[in-house]
C-alpha positions in Angstrom: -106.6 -32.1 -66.5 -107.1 -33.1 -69.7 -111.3 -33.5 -69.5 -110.8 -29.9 -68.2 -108.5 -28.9 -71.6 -111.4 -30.9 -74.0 -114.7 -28.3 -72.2 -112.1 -25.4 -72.4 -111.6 -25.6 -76.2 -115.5 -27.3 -77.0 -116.5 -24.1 -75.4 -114.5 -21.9 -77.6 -115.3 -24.2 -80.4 -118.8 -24.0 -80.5 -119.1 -20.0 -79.7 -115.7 -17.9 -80.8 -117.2 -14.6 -79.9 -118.7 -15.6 -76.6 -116.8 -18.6 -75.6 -115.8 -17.4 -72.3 -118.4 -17.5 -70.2 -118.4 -18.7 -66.5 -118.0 -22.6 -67.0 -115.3 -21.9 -69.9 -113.3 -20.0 -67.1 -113.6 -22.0 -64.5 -112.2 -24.9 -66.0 -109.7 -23.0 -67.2 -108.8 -21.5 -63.4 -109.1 -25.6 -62.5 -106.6 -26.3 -65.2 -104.3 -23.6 -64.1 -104.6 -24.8 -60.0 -103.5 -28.3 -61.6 -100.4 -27.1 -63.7 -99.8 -25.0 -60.5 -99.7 -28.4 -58.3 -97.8 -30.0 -60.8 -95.3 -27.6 -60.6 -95.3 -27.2 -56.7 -94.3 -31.2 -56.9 -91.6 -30.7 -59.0 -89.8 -27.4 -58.0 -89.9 -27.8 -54.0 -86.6 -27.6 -52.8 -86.9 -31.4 -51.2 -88.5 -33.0 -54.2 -86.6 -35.6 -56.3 -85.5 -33.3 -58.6 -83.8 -30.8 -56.4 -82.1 -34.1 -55.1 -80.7 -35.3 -58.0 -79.8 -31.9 -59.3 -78.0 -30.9 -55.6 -76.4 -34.4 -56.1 -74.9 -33.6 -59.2 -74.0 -29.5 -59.2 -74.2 -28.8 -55.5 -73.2 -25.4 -54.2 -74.6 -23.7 -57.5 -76.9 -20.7 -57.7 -79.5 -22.7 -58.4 -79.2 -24.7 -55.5 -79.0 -21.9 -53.4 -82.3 -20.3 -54.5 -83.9 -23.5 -54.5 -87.3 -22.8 -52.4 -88.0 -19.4 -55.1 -88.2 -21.5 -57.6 -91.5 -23.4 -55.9 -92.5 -20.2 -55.4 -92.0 -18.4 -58.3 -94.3 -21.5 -60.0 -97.0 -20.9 -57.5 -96.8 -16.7 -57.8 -97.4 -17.2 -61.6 -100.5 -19.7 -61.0 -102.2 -17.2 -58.8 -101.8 -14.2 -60.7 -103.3 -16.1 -64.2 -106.0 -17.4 -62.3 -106.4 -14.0 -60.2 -106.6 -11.9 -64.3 -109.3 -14.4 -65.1 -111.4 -13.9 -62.2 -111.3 -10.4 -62.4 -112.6 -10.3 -65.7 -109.0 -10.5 -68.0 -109.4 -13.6 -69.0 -108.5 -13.5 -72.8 -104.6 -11.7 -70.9 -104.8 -14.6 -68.4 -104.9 -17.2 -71.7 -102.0 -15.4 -73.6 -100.2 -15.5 -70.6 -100.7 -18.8 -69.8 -100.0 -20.5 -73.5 -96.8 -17.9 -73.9 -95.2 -19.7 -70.6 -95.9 -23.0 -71.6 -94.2 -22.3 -75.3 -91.7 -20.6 -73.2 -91.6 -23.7 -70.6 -91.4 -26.5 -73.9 -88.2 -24.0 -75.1 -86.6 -24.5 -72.0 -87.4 -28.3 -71.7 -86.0 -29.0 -75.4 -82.9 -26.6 -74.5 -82.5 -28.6 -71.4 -82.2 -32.2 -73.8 -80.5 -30.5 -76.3 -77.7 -29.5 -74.0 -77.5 -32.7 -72.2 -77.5 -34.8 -75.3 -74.5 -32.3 -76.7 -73.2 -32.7 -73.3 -73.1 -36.6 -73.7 -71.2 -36.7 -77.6 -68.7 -34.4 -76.0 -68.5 -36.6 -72.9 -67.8 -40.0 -75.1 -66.0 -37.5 -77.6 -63.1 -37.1 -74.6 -63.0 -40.7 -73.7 -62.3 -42.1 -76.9 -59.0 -39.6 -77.1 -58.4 -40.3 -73.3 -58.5 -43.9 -74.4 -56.4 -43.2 -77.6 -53.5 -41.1 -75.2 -53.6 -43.6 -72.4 -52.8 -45.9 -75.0 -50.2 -44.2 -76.6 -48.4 -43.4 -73.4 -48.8 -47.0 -72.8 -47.2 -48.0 -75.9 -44.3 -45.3 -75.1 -43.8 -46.8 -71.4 -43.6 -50.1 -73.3 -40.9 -48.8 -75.1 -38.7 -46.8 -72.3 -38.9 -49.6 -70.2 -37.2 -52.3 -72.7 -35.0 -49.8 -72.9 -34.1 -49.6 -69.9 -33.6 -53.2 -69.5 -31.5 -53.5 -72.0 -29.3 -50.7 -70.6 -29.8 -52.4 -67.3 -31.5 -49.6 -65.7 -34.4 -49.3 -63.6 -37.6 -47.7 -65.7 -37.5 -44.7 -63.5 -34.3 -43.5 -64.3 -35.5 -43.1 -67.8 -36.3 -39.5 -68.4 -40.1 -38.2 -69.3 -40.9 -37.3 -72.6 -40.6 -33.3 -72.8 -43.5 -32.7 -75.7 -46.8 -31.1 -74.2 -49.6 -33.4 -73.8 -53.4 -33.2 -74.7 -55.2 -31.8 -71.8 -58.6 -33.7 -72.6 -60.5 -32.2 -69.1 -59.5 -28.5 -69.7 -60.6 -28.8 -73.7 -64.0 -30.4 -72.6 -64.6 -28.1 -70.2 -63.9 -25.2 -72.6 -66.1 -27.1 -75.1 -69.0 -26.9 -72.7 -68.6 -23.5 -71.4 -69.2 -22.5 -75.5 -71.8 -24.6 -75.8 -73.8 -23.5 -72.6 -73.6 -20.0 -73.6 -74.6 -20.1 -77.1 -77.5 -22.1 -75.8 -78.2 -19.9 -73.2 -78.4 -16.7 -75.7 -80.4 -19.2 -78.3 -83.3 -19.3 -75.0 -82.7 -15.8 -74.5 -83.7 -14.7 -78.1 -86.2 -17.2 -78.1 -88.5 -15.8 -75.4 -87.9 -12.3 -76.6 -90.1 -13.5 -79.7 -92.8 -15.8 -77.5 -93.2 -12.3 -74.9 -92.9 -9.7 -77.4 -96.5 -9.6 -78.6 -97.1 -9.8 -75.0 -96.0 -6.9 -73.4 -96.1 -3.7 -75.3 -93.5 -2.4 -73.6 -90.4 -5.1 -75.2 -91.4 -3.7 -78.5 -91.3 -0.1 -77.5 -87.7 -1.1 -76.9 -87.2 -1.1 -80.9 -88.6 2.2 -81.1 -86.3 4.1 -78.2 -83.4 6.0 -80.5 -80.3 6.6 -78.4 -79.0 7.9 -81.8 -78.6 7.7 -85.4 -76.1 6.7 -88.0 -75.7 7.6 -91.8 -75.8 4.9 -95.0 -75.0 5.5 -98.2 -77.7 3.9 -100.4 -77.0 3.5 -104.4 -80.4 2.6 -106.6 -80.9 3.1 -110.0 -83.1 5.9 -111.4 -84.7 6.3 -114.8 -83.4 9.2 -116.7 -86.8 9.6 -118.8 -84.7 8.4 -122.3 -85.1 4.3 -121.7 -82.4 4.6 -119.1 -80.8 4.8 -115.8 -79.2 6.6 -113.8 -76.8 5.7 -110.5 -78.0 8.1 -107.6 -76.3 7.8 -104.4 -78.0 8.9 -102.0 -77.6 9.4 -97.8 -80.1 7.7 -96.0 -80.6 8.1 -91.7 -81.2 4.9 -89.6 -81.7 4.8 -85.7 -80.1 3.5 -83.2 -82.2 1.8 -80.8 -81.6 0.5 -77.4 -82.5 -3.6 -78.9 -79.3 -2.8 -81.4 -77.3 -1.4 -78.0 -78.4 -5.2 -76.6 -77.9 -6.9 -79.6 -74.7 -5.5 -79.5 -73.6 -6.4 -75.6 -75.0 -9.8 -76.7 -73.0 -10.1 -78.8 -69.6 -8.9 -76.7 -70.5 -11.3 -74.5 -70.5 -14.3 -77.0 -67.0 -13.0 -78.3 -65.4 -13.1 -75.3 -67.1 -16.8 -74.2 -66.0 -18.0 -77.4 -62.6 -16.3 -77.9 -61.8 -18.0 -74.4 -63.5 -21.5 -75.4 -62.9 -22.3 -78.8 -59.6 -23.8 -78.2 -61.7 -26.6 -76.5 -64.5 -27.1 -79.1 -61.9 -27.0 -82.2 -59.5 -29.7 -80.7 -62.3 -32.1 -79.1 -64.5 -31.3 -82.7 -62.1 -30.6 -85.2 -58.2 -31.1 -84.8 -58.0 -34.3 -82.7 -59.3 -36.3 -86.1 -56.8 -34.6 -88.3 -53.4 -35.8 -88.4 -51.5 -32.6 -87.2 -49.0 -32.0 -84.8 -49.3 -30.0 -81.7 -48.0 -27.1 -83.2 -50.1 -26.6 -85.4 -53.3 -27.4 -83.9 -52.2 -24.4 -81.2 -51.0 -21.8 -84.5 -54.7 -22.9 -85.3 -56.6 -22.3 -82.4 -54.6 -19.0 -82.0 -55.7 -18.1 -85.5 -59.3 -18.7 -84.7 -59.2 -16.7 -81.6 -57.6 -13.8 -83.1 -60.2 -14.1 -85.8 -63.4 -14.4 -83.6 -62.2 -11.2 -81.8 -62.1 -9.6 -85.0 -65.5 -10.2 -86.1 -67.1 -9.8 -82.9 -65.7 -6.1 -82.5 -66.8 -5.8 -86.3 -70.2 -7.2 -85.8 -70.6 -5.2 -82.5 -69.8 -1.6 -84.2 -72.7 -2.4 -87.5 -74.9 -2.8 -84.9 -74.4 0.4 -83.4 -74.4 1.9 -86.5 -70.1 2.8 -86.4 -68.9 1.5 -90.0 -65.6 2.1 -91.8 -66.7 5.4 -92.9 -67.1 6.8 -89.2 -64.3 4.6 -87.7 -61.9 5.4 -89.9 -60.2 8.3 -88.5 -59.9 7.1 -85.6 -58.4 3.8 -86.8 -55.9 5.6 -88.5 -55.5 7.4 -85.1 -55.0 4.9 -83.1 -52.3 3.1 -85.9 -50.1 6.0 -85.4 -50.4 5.7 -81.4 -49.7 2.3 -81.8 -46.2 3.3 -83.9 -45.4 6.1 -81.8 -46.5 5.5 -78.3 -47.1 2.2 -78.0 -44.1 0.5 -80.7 -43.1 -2.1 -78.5 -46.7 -3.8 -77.6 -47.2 -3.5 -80.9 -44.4 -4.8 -82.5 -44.8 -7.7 -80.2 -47.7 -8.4 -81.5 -46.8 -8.7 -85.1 -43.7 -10.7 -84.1 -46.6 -13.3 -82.5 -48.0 -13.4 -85.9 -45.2 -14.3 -87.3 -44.0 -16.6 -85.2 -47.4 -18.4 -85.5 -47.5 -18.3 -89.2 -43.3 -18.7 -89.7 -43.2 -20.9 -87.0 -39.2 -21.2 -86.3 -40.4 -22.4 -83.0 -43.6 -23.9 -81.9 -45.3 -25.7 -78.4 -43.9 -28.7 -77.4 -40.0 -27.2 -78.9 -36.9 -27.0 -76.3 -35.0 -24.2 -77.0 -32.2 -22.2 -75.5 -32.5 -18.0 -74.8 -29.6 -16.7 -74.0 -28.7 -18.9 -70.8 -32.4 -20.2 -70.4 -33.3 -23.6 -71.9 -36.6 -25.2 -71.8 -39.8 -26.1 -73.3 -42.2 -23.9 -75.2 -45.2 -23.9 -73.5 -47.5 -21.2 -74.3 -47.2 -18.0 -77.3 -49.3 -15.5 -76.3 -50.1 -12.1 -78.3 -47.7 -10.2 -76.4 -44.9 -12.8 -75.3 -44.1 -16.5 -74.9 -43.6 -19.0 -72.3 -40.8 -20.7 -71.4 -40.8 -23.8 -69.4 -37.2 -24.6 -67.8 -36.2 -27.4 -66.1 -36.8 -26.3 -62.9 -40.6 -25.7 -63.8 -40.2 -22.0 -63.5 -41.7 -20.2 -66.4 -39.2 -17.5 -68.6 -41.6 -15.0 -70.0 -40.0 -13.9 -73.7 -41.3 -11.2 -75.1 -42.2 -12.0 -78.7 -40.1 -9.3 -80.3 -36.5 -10.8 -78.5 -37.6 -14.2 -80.1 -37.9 -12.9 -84.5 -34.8 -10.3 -83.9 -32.7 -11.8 -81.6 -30.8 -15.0 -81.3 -32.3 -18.4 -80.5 -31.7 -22.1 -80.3 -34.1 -24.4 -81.3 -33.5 -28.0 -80.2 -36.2 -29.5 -82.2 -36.9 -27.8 -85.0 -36.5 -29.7 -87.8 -35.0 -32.7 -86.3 -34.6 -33.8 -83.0 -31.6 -35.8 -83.0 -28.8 -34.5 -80.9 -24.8 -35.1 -80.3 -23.5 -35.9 -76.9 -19.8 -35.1 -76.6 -17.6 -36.2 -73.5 -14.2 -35.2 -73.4 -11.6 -37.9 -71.9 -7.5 -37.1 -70.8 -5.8 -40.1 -70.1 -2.2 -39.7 -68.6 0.6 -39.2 -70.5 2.3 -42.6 -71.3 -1.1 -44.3 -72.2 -1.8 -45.9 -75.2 -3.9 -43.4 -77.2 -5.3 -46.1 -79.9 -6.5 -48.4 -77.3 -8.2 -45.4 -75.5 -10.5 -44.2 -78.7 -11.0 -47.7 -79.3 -12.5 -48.5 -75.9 -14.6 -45.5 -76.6 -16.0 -46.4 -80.0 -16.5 -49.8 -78.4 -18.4 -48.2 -75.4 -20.3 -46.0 -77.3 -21.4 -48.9 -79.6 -23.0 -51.0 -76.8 -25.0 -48.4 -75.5 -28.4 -49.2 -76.3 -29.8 -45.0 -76.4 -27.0 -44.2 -78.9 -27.3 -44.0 -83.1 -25.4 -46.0 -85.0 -26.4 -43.5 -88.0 -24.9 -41.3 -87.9 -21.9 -43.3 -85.8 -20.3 -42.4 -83.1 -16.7 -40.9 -83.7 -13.8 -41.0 -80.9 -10.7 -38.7 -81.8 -7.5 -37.8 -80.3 -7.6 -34.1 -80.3 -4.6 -32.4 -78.4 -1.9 -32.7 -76.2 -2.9 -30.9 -73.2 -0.4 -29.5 -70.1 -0.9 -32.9 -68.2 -3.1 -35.7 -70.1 -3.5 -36.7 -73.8 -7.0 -35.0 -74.6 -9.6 -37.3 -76.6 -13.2 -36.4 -77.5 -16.0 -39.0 -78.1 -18.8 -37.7 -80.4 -22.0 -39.8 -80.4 -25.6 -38.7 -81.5 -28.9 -39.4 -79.7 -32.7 -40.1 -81.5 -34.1 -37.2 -79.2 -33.4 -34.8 -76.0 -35.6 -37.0 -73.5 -33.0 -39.6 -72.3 -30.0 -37.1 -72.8 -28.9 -36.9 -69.4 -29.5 -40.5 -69.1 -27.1 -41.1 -71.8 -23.8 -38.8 -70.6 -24.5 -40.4 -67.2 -24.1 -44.0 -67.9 -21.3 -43.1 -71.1 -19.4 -41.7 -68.2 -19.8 -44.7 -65.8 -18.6 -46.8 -68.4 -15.7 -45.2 -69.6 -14.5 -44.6 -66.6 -15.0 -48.8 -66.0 -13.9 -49.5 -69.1 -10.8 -47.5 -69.0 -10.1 -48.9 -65.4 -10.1 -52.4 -66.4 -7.8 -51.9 -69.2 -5.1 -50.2 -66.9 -6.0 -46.5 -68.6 -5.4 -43.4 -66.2 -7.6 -41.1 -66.5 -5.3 -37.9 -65.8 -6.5 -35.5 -63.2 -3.8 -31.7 -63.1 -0.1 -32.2 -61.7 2.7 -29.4 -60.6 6.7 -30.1 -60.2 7.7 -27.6 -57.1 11.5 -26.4 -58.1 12.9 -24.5 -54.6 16.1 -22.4 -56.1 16.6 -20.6 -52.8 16.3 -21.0 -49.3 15.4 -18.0 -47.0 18.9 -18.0 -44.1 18.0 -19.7 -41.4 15.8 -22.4 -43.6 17.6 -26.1 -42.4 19.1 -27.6 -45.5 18.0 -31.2 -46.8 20.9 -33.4 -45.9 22.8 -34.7 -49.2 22.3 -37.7 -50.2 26.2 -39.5 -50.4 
């Protein structure tokens, strides 16, 4: 081909006017048939790269239109060749050099997305490889532990904070990155074709209406001044700013849904923040892309403040009236984002319901409960009403058990085997200690109450369930009964009839 390419342009070197005579052409119609054979070879649906590709994304759309593509290429061949045979060659040649601008934007979109595709790739196995090694280094630590407690590592309970999901961010942080690129080629080839075809800039010139701005310049006043003139100036609407616009809905909502993803994989995982704040952030930034989008979208179509603002303040007092509880919801998950009195990863108690904050959504927030069934809260319940927070500001905690030993025991000996029981257990603080008191005399056992605090909620249950086991072992071997409810029976009268009790002499 490329002898072909060096007469084509020696040609059109030597005579600019009349360059395109018959040998001029025909190489160009040979160069053409080439490009179209090349292309042939590497669309057809059982060439190597359908192959690879179908090995990689199989079941796609592209895979399923895979013969069109082979001949599309072909189609496009014959028609350029078919313009310059009939005489419209100089359209054939614009056609021809637009698709292979529009062919080298697709090729370096292509790279570019494969190379971002790779840093994102090695950008999740370095904090796969930093989380597998933390929960490594916490396995380490449950299991010692355990041994020490002479438990088996399974009995030790799992760590209730949320974990980094490094699969759903990446694939968040590609779905962003696919679509700006895709709306990158998209504007792209509307400048390569738009000299092209007449028609794509008539586009720019079709008003579906109009919109008013107020324009301030300065005017001179005739006496070596100026003077501010406002004045009202009319601009159209046309159906590229109605595109311009969708386009840019669409991005909003690709990137409201996926920038979670691409700020934790870019951004937050470097930064030494907890998980609650990473997710007030990534709320933030969601909020704040709608915003803009919704912002960007109205300019466009010509709807600023001025002609928006009615019905803003419209829709404000809908919202207070009509719709006071969606709203207020919403303000409350501001606030809980911003105050933060509880945050994701935080184990809380709602009225009866305890669990793990999972999710805070605009309207309402997630509750995880032990069972794994999820307790939907609506926002507003969690700023006015009553809550628990576990974790809030500190996570240790203070087990209680309450004891009643049997009347006749030896009370000192009892909150002494306590303290001594509490002491060897390897899960429980010795700062703050653990306390053992005798606290009442009860209808049939001496009451006692041991007080003991643990470093965190994960190994709770654990905890009460071997403090149990060995009080009750404890108290055994020392000859300590553990009281259990008693009632004395005194029969004043006997129905007649009822056989008496012989007396005893």
């Amino acid at each position: 081909m490329l002898p072909l390419v060096l007469v084509i342009h020696t040609l059109q070197a030597a005579d600019p006017l009349h360059g395109q005579d018959v040998l001029e052409r025909v190489a160009f119609m040979l160069v053409i048939a080439i490009v179209g054979w090349f292309l042939h070879r590497l669309l057809r649906s059982e060439g190597n790269v359908f192959r690879e590709y179908r090995a990689l994304y199989s079941g796609g759309w592209i895979d399923r239109l895979g013969p069109f593509w082979s001949w599309l290429g072909i189609s496009l061949v014959v028609t350029i060749i078919g313009l310059s045979f009939f005489g419209y060659h100089y359209t054939a040649r614009q056609i021809a050099f637009k698709l292979f601008v529009s062919f080298e934007l697709l090729v370096a979109m292509i790279i570019l997305r494969s190379a971002i595709f790779r840093a994102i790739l090695v950008m999740g196995r370095r904090v796969s490889i930093n989380e597998s090694r933390q929960r490594a280094m916490n396995a380490a630590q449950e299991s010692q532990q355990a041994s020490t407690a002479g438990l088996s590592p399974s009995k030790i309970a799992p760590e209730t904070t949320q974990r980094f999901d490094v699969s759903a961010n990446i694939a968040q942080f590609k779905r962003i990155v696919s679509t700006m690129l895709l709306m990158c080629n998209l504007i792209g080839l509307w400048f390569i074709w738009s000299e092209v075809f007449p028609a794509i800039n008539q586009l720019n010139r079709w008003e579906i209406g109009s919109t008013s701005v107020l324009v301030t310049e300065q005017v001179p006043d005739g006496k070596e001044g100026t003077v501010t003139n406002t004045k009202e100036l009319i601009e159209p609407v046309t159906v590229v700013d109605l595109g311009m616009a969708i386009l840019i809905g669409i991005v909003t909502f690709v990137a409201s849904r996926n920038v979670p993803g691409m700020l934790e994989m870019a951004l937050l995982q470097r930064l030494p923040l907890d998980n609650s704040v990473r997710y007030a952030i990534t709320t933030l930034a969601r909020y704040f892309i709608i915003v803009f989008g919704i912002i960007f979208g109205f300019n466009l179509l010509g709807l600023g403040w001025s002609q928006v603002q009615w019905l803003v303040t419209a829709l404000t007092f809908g919202l207070a009236f009509g719709l006071q509880e969606i709203f207020a919801n919403f303000v409350a998950g501001l606030i809980l984002l911003f105050e933060r009195p509880i945050r994701i990863g935080d184990i809380v108690t709602v009225d009866d319901v305890s669990g793990v904050v999972s999710k805070i959504r605009m309207r309402a927030t997630t509750i995880s409960n032990w069972d794994r069934k999820e307790f939907i809260v609506p926002n507003k319940d969690l700023i006015t009403g009553r809550l628990l927070n576990w974790t809030l500001s500190d996570q240790i905690n203070r087990v209680i058990i309450n004891v009643g030993i049997a009347y006749g025991s030896d009370a000192s000996l009892a909150t002494e085997l306590l303290l001594k029981t509490a002491n060897e257990h390897p899960l429980i603080l010795t700062d703050p200690p653990p306390m053992a008191t005798f606290e009442s005399f009860g209808d049939n056992s001496l009451n006692l109450v041991l007080r003991c605090f643990l470093p965190n909620l994960n190994n709770r249950l654990v905890a009460t369930d071997e403090l149990h086991k060995a009080i009750y072992k404890t108290f055994a071997d020392a000859g300590i009964e553990i009281s259990f409810p008693q009632r004395d029976i005194h029969i004043r009268s006997l129905p007649p009839g009822f056989p008496e009790m012989p007396k005893s002499s």
